[in-house]
C-alpha positions in Angstrom: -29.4 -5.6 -26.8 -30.5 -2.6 -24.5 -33.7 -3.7 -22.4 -37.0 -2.4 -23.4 -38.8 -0.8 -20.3 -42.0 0.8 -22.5 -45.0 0.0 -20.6 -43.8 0.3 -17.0 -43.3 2.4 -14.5 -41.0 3.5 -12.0 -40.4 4.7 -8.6 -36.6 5.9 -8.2 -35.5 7.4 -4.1 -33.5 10.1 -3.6 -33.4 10.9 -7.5 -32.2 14.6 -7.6 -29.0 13.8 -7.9 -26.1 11.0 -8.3 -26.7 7.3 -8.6 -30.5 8.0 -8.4 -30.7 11.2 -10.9 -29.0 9.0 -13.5 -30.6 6.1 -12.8 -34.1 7.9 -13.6 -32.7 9.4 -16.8 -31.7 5.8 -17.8 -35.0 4.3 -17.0 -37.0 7.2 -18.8 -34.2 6.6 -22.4 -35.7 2.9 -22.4 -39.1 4.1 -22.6 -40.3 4.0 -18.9 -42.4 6.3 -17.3 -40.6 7.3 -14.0 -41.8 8.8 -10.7 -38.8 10.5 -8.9 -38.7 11.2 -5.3 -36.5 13.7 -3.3 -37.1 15.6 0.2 -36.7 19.1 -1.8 -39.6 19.0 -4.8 -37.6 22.1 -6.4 -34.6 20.0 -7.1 -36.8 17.7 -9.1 -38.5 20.1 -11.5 -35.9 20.2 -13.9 -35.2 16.7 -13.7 -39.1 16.0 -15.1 -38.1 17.5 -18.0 -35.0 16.1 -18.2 -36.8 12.7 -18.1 -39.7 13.5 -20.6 -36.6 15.0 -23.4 -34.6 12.1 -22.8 -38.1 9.6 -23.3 -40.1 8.8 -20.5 -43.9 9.0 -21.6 -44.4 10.3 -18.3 -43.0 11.8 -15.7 -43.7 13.2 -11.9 -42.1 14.4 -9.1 -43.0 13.6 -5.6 -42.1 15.2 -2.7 -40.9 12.9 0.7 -38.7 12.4 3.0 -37.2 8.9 3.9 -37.5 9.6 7.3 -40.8 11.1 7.9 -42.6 8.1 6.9 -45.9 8.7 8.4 -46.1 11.7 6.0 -44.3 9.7 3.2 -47.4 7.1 3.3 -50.3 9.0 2.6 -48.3 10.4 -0.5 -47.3 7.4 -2.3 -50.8 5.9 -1.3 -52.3 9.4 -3.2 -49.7 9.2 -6.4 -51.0 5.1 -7.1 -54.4 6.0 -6.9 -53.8 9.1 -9.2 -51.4 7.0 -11.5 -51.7 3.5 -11.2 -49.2 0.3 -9.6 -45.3 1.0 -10.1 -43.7 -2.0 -11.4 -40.0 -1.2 -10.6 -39.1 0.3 -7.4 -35.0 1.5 -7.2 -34.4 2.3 -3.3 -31.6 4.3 -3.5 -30.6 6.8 -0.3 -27.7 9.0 0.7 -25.8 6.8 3.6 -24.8 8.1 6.9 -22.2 10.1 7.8 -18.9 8.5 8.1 -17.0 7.2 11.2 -15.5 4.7 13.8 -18.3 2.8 14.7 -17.2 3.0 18.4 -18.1 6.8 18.7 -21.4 6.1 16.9 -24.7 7.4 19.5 -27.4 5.1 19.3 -29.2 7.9 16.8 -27.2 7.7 14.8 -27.7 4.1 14.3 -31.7 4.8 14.4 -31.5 7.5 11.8 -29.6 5.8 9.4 -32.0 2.3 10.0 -35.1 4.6 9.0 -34.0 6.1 6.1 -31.9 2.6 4.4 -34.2 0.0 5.6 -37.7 1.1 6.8 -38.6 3.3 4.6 -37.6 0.7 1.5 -39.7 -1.9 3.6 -42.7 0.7 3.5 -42.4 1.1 -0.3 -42.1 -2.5 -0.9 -45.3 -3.2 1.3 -47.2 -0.5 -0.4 -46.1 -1.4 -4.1 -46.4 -4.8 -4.0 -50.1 -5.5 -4.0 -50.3 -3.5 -7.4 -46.9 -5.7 -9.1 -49.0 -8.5 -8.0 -52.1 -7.5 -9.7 -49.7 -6.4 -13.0 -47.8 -9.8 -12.8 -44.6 -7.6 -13.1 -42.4 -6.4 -10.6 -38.6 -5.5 -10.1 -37.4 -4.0 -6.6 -33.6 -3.4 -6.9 -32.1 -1.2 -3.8 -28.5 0.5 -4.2 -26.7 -0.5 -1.7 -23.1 -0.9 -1.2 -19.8 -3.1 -1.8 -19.3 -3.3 2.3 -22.1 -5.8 2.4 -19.6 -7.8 1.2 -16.3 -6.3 2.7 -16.8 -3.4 5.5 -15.3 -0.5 4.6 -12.9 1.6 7.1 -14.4 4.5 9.0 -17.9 3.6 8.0 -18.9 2.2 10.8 -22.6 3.1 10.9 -23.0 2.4 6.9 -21.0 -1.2 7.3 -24.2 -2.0 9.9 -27.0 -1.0 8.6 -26.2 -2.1 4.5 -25.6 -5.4 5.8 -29.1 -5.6 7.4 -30.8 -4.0 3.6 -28.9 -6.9 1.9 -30.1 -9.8 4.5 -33.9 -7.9 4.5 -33.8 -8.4 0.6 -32.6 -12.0 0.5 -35.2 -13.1 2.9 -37.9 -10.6 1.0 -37.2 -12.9 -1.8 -37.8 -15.7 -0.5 -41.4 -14.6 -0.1 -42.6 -12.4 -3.0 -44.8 -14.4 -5.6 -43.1 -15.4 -9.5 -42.7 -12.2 -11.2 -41.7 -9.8 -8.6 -37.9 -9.8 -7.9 -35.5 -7.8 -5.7 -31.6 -7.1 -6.3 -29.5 -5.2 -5.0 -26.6 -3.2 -6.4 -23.3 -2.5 -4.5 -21.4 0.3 -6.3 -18.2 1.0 -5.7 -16.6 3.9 -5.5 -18.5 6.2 -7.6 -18.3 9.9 -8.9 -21.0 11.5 -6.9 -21.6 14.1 -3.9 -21.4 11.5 -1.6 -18.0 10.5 -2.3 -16.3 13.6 -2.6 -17.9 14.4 0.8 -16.1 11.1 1.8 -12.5 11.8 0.8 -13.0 15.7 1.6 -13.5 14.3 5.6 -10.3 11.3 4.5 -7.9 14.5 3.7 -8.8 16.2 6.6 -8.8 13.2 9.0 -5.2 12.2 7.9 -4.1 15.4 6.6 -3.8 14.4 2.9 -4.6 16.2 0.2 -7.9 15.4 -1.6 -6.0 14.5 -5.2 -3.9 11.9 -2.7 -6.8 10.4 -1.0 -8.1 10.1 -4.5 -5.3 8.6 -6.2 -4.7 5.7 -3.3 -8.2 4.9 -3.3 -8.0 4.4 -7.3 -4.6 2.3 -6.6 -6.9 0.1 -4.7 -9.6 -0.5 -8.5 -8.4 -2.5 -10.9 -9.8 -0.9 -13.9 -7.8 2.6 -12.8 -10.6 4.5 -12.0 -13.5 5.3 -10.0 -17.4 4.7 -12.0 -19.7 6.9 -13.6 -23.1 7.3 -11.9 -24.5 6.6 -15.2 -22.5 2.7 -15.4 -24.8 2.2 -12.1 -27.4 3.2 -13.5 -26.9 0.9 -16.5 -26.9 -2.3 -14.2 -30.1 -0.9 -12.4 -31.8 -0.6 -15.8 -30.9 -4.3 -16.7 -32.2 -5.5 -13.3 -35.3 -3.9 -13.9 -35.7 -5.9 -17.3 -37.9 -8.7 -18.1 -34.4 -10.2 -19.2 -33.6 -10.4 -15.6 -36.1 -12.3 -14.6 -34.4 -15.3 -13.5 -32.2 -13.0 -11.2 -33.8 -13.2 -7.7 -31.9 -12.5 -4.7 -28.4 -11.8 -5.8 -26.3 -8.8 -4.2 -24.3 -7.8 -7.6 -21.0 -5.7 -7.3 -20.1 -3.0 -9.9 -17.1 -2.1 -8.2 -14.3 -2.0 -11.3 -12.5 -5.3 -9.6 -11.8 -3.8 -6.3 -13.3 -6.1 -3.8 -11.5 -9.4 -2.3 -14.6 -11.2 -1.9 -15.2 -14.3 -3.9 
């Protein structure tokens, strides 16, 4: 049975392109209408009409950035009052750049804690009060399998996921019946992000990229690395009135690669 979403809407972070561009287009096929939000509005116009062909009654873009929040509030404030609460929020972010976590500055620590917690935490505070008044509310944040396992040479992105996942579990813990928060942790996934990862691999071991590639997928079970839109498909059932018993839970989609029971 493929969850029903008519009736509500969306909020999806960092939407013009992988996990969060398909994610959006999901959302919008099961009848949602979706609000997507990038730091560049002109690489979300064509994704509006993407969203409104593929069956979203409605469909915005909205222009912030993640880490200008004192701009970013105003905005969201502006777009409810235009167009009413947002029952499912999807914090979804590029992560930091990659790294030994020994020659990481204290900025970089900062930037990465702005953008992956803070600004979620902003959204949630300024969405809630209208789930509340809807009875209906899903906050689900992509996040990532190393807040399970840390991953090698992420050292920055090992630190700061691990604080999104502990800020969610305690988040629910306090939000009222009705609103739940998830998170996702994909695992390796066919986006910009991580073919930016294995480009830096090749170079920092002096690989070629179709080796880094092929030991990382030695590593997955299922042979292969996921689609953005299998993520998306996860997200989209989180977001569901059939997940409402689901409250707290960090959920890999990571093809049977982790260790971690």
């Amino acid at each position: 049975m493929v969850p029903d979403l008519s009736g509500r809407r969306a909020l999806v972070t960092g939407a013009s392109a992988g996990i969060g561009r398909a994610t959006a287009l999901e959302l919008a096929s099961r009848g949602c209408a979706v609000t997507v939000l990038a730091r560049t509005i002109g690489k979300l116009d064509g994704l509006v009409q993407d969203l409104k062909a593929a069956g979203a009654p409605a469909a915005f873009a909205l222009q912030g950035d993640l880490e200008d929040r004192e701009a970013l509030k105003p905005r969201v404030e502006a777009h409810l009052q235009a167009h009413g609460p947002i029952h499912i929020l999807v914090n979804n972010a590029g992560g930091p750049p990659g790294g030994p976590i020994l020659d990481a500055k204290e900025q970089d620590f900062l930037l990465a804690f702005g953008r992956l917690l803070m600004a979620p935490h902003l959204l949630v505070q300024l969405l809630v009060p209208g789930m509340k008044a809807e009875g209906y509310g899903r906050i689900i944040n992509v996040v990532s399998t190393s807040v399970r396992e840390p991953l090698p040479n992420l050292g920055v992105s090992n630190t700061i996921r691990g604080a999104t996942a502990a800020w969610a579990k305690t988040l629910a813990k306090e939000l009222p019946p009705g609103i739940t928060i998830n998170n996702v942790l994909p695992g390796a996934t066919a986006t910009e992000r991580l073919e930016k990862l294995e480009l830096a691999n090749a170079e920092r071991t002096g690989r070629t990229l179709e080796q880094v590639r092929a030991d990382m997928v030695k590593t997955i079970p299922e042979g292969r690395v996921a689609e953005a839109k299998e993520i998306a498909a996860l997200i989209a059932f989180l977001a569901s009135s059939e997940a409402a018993y689901l409250r707290g839970q960090s959920i890999a989609a990571d093809g049977g690669r982790l260790n971690a029971i």
